[in-house]
C-alpha positions as CSV (number, residue, x, y, z in Angstrom):
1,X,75.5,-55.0,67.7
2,X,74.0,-51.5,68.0
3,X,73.1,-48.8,66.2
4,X,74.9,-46.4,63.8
5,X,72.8,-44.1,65.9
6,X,74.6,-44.4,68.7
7,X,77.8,-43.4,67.0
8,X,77.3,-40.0,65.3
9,X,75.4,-38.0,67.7
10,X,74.8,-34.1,67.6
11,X,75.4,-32.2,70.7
12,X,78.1,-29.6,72.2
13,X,81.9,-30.1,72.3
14,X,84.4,-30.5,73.5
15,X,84.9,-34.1,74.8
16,X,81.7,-36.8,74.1
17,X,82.8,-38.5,77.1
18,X,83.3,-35.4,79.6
19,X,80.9,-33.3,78.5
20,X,78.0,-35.0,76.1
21,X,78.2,-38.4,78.3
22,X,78.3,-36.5,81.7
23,X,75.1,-34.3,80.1
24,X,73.1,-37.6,79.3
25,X,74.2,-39.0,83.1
26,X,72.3,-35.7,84.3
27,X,69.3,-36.2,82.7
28,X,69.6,-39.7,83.9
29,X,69.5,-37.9,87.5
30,X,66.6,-35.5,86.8
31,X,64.3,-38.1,84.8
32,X,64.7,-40.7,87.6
33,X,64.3,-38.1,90.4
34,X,61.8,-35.8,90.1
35,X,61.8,-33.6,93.3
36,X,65.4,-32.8,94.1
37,X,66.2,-30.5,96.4
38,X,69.8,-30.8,96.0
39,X,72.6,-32.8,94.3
40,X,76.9,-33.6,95.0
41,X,78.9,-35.0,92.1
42,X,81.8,-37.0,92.6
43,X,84.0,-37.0,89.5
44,X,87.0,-39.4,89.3
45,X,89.8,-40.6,87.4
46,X,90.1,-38.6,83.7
47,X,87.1,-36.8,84.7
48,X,88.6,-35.4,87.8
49,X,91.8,-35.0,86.2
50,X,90.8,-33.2,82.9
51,X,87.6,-32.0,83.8
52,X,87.6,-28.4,84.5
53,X,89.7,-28.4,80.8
54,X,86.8,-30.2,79.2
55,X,84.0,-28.2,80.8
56,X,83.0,-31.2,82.9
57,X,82.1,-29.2,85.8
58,X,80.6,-26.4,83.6
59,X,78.3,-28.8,82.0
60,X,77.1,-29.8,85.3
61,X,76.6,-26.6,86.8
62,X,74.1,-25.9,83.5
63,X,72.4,-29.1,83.5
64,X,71.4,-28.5,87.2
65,X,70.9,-24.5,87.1
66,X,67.8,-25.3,89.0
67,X,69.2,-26.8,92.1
68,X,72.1,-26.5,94.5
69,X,74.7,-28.4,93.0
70,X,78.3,-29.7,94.5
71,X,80.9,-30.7,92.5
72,X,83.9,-32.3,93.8
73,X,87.4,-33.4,92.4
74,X,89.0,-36.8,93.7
75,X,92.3,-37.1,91.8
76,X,93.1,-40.1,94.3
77,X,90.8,-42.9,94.2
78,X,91.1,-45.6,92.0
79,X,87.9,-46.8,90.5
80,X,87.5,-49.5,87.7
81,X,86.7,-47.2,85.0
82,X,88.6,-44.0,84.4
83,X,85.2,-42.1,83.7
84,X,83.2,-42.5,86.8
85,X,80.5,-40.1,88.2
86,X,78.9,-40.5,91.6
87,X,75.7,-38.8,92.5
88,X,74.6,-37.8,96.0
89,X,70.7,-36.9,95.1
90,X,68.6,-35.1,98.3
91,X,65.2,-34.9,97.4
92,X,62.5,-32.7,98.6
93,X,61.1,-35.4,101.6
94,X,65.5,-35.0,102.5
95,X,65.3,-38.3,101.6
96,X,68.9,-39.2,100.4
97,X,69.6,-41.4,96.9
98,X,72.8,-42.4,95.0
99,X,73.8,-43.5,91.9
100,X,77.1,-44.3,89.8
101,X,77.1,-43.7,86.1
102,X,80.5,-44.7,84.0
103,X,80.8,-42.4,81.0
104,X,82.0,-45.0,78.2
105,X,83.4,-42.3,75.8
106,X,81.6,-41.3,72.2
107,X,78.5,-39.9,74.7
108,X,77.5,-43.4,76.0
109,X,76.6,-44.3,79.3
110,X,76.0,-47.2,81.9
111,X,74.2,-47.1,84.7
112,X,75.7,-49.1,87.9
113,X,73.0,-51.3,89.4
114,X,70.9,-50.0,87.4
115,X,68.0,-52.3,85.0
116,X,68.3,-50.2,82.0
117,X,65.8,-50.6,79.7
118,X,66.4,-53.0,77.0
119,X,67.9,-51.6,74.1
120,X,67.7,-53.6,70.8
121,X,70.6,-54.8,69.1
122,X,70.3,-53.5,65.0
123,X,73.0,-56.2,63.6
124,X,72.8,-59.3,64.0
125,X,76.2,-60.1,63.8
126,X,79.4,-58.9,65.9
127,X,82.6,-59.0,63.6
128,X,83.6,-57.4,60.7
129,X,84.9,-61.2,59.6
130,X,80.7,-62.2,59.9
131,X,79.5,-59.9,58.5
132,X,81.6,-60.2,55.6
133,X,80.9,-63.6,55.3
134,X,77.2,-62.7,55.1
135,X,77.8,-60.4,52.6
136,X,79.3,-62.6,50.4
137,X,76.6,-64.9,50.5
138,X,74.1,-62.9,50.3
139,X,76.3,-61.0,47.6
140,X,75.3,-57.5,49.6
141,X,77.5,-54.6,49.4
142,X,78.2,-52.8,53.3
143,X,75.9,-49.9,52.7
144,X,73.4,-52.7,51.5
145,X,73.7,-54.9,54.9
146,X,73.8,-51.7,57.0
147,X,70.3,-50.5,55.6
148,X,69.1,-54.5,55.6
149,X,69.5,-54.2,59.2
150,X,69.3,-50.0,60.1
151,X,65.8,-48.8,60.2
152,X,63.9,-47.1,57.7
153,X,64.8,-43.6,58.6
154,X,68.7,-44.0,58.4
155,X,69.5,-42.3,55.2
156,X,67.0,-39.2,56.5
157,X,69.2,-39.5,59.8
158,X,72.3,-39.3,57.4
159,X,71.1,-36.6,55.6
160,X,71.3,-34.5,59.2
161,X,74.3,-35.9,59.9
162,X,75.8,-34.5,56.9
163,X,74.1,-31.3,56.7
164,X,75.3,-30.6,60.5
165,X,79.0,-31.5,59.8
166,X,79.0,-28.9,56.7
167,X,77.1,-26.6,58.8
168,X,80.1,-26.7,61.4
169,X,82.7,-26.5,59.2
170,X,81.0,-23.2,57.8
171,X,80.6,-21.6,61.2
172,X,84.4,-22.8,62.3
173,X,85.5,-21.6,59.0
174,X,84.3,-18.1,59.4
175,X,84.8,-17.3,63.3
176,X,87.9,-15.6,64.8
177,X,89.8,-15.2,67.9
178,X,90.8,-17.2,70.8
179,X,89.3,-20.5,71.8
180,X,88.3,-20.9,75.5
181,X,90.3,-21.5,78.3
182,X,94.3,-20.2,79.2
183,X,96.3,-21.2,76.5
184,X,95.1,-18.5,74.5
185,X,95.4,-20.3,71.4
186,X,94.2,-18.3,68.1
187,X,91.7,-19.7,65.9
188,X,93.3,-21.0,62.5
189,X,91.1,-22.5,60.0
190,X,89.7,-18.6,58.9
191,X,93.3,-17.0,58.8
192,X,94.1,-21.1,56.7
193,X,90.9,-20.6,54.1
194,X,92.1,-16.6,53.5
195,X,95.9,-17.9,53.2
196,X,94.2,-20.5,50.7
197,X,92.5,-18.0,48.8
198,X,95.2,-15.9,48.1
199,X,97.1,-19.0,46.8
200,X,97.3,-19.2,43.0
201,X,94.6,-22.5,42.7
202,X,94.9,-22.7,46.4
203,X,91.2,-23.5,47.0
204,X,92.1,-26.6,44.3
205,X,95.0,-28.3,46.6
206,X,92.7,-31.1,48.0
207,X,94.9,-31.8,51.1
208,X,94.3,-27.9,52.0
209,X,90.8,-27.8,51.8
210,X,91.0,-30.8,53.6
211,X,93.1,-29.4,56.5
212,X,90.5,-26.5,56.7
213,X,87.4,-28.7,57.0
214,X,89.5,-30.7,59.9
215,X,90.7,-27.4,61.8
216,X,87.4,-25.9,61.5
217,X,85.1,-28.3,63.3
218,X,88.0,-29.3,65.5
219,X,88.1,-25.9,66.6
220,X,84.2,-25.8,67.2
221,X,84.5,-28.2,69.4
222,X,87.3,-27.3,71.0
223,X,85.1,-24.2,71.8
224,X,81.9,-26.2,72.9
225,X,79.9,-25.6,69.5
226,X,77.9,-27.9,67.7
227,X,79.3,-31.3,66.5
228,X,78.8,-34.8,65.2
229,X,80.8,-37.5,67.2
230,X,82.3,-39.7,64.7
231,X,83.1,-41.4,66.5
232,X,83.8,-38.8,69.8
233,X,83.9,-35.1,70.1
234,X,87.8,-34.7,69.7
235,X,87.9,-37.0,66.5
236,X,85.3,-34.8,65.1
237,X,87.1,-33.3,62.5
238,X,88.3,-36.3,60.7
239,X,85.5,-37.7,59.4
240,X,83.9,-34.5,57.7
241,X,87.6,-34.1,56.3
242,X,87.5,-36.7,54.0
243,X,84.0,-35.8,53.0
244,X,85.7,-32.9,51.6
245,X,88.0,-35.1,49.7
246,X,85.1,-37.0,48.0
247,X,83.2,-33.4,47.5
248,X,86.4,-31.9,45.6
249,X,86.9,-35.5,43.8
250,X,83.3,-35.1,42.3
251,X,82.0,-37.9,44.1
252,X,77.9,-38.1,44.6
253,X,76.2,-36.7,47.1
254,X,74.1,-39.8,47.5
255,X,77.6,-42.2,47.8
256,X,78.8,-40.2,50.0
257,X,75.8,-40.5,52.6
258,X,76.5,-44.0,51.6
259,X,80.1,-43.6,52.6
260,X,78.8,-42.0,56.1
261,X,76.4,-45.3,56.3
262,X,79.6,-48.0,56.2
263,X,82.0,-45.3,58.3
264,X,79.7,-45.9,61.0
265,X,79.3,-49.6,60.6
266,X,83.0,-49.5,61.1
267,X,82.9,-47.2,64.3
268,X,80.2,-49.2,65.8
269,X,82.3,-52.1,65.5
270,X,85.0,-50.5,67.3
271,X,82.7,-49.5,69.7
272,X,81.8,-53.0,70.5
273,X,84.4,-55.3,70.2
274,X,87.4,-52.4,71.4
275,X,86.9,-48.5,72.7
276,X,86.4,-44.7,71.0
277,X,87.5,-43.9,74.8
278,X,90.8,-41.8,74.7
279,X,90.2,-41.9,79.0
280,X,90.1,-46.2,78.4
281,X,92.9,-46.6,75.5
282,X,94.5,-43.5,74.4
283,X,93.9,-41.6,71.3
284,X,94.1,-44.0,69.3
285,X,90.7,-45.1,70.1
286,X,89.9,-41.7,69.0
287,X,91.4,-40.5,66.1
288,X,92.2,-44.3,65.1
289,X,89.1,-45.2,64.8
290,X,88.2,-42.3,63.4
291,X,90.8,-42.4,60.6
292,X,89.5,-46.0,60.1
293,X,86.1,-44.6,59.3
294,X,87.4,-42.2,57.2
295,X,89.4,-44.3,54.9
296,X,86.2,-46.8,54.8
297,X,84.0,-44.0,53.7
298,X,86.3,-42.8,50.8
299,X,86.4,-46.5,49.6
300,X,82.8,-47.2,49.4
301,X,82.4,-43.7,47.6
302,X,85.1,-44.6,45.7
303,X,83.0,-48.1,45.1
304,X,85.8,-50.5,46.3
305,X,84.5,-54.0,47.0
306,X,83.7,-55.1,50.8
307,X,87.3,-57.0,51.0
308,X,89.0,-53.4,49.9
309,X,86.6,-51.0,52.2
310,X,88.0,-53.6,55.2
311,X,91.5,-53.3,54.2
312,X,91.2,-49.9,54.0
313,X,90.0,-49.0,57.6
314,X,92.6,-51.9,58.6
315,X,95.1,-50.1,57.4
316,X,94.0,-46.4,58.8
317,X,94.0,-48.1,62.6
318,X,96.8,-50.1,62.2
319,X,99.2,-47.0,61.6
320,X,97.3,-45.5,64.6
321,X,98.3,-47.9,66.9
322,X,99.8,-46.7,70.3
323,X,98.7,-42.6,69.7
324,X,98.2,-41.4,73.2
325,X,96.1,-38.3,74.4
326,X,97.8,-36.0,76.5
327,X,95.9,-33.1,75.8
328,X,97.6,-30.3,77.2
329,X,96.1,-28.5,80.8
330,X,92.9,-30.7,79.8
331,X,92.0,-28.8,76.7
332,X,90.9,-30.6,73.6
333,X,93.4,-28.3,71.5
334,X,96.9,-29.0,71.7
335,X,97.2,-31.3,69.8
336,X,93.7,-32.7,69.0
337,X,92.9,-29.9,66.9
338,X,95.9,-30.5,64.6
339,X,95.9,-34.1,64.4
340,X,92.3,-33.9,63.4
341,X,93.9,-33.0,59.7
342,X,96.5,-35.4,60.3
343,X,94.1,-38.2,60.2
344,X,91.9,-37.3,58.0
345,X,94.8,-36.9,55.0
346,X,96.4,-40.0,56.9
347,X,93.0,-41.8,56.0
348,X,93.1,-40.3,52.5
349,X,96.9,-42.7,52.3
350,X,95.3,-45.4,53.7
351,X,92.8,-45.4,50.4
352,X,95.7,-45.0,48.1
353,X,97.7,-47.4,49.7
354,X,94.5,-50.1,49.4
355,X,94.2,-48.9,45.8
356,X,98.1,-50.5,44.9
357,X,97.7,-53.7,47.5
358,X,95.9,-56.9,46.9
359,X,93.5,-57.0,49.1
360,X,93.7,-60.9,48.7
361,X,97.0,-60.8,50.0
362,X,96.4,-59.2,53.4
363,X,97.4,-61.3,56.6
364,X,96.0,-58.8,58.9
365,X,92.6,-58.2,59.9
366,X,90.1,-55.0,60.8
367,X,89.2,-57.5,64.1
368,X,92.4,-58.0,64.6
369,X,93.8,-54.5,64.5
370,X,91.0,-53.5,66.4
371,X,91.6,-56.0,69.0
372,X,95.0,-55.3,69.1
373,X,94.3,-51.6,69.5
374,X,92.0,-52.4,72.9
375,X,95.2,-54.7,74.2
376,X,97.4,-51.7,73.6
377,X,95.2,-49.3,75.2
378,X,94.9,-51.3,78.3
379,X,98.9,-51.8,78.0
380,X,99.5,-47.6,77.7
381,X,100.3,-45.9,80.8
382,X,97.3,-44.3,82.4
383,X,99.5,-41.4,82.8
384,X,98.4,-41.1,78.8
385,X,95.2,-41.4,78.5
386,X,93.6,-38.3,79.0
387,X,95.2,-37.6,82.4
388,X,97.3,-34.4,81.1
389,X,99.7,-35.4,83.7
390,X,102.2,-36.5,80.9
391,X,103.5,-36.0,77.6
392,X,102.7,-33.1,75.9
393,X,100.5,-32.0,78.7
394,X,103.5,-32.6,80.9
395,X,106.0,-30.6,79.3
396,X,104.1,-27.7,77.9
397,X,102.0,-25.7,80.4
């Protein structure tokens, strides 16, 4: 299993599958091919359909300034992966090259027909229910097995991690106005932290503080600022939500980097053995997930034992289950922006709930919620998964 690396990476909003994923298939292009002349992009599937809402095309345009670029559109034909890129590469000599890249969603890539380099697996093992086992044997706590296996550097990794989440949350707290595109939709979280302020022990209600962290970096990204994917761009807000909860509990700094250390375990998990692709299995491969990571990273702060951390995060995705994404006229705002806060007080009840249950007792699983959640995903309607043909999307224009 891979990295926690490739999980929370720093880059621009809004979508880590539309925008950060399609940028890393770019510089694919331009680090393979070093003399183009000129270069057509086919987008399909979500890509096509959501794209121009996502800044897909926009991305494109930036990445290659320096060249004549194409971009085309094909709503039409099916291809095995709803993320699918096609490049049409004319280099100096005219000599023509092509290449299909599948965006996997959280900013991950894979190269058709393409020998990628090797990239070394971190973890040896490939279920939450081994490496559990191996904990218990080895009597490690999760933030002890992940920096057994991370390297060195992690916690310094961490440590930007953090610092750029609470530098997002600042920016998004203090900018006004409209976020891009034609829905015109006001920025909240400042006119939310001035409402709280004015609030007799306002600033002191955890679940609003929380709420502003969520809208805040939710609204960055919606806007194509600086995020962490955790584990995509339009989950970004849950995560550094319930880092607020710890912060206003009192909880170490250093617990919860330790917190951010297991969250990812979790993620990466998903990652493997499911999808953090809304385009692949609806939004609850987003925010699920990403309530799941939440909820795990309160419990280790909190210092639960490995068993409650599990049931924790179990319990976040499996009250996630079936969440579509019909993001409405392609925009991640309506309603990922909202249900950023959702999830990330939703991850807060998942704790509590772990806090009053047994964990001894519990039948069900974080592999098999998570496989569950994949089956589901592949049994949703395409027509909700990050189409905005229906749904929400559908109905309000």
């Amino acid at each position: 299993m891979r990295s926690i690396r490739e999980l929370y990476i720093i880059g621009h909003g809004p979508s880590s599958s539309h925008t950060m994923g399609v940028a890393f298939a770019c510089d694919f292009i331009k680090e393979k091919y070093k003399n183009i002349k000129e270069v057509k992009v086919i987008l399909y599937g979500s890509l096509a359909l959501t794209g121009k809402g996502h800044l897909t095309d926009y991305i494109i345009k930036e990445e290659f300034k320096e060249y004549k670029v194409d971009i085309e559109f094909n709503f039409t034909k099916k291809m095995s992966h709803p993320n699918v890129m096609e490049f049409y590469i004319l280099d100096n000599k005219n000599t023509e090259h092509y290449e299909r890249i599948i965006s996997l969603g959280g900013g991950s890539i894979k190269v058709i027909k393409h020998k990628n380099s090797k990239k070394h697996d971190v973890f040896p093992h490939n279920s939450l229910k081994e490496i559990l086992s191996y904990c218990k044997e080895n009597n490690l706590s999760l933030v002890e097995y992940v920096k057994k296996y991370e390297d060195k550097h992690i916690e310094e990794y961490m440590e930007k991690i953090y610092s750029t989440m609470e530098e997002t949350r600042r920016i998004g707290i203090e900018k006004t106005g409209l976020l891009p595109g034609t829905l015109k939709v006001p920025r909240k979280a400042h006119v939310m932290y001035e409402r709280a302020t004015s609030i007799e022990n306002g600033m002191d209600d955890i679940n609003i503080r929380i709420a502003i962290t969520s809208f805040a970096i939710a609204e960055e990204n919606a806007s194509g600022g600086i995020i962490v994917t955790a584990p995509t761009c339009g989950s970004a807000g849950v995560v550094p939500g319930t880092i607020t909860y710890c912060i206003m509990k009192g909880i170490s700094h250093k617990k919860i980097i330790d917190g951010l250390l297991v969250a990812g375990l979790f993620g990466i998990l998903a990652k493997t053995n499911g999808s953090v692709s809304g385009a692949e299995c609806g939004c609850q491969a987003e925010i699920g997930v990403a309530c799941a990571m939440g909820a795990s990273l309160i419990a280790t702060a909190l210092d639960f034992s490995n068993e409650a951390i599990a049931q924790s995060a179990e319990i976040a995705l499996e009250h996630s289950l079936g969440l579509t994404c019909d993001p409405v006229c392609g925009y991640v705002q309506i309603p990922c922006i909202e249900r950023c806060a959702m999830y990330a007080l939703k991850a807060v009840d998942a704790v509590t709930l772990t806090k009053l249950l047994p964990s001894s007792d519990a039948k069900v699983t974080f592999d098999d919620i998570l496989k569950t959640m994949y089956l589901t995903g592949k049994d949703i309607k395409k027509e909700y998964k990050e189409t905005s043909i229906s749904g929400l999307a559908k109905l309000i224009k």
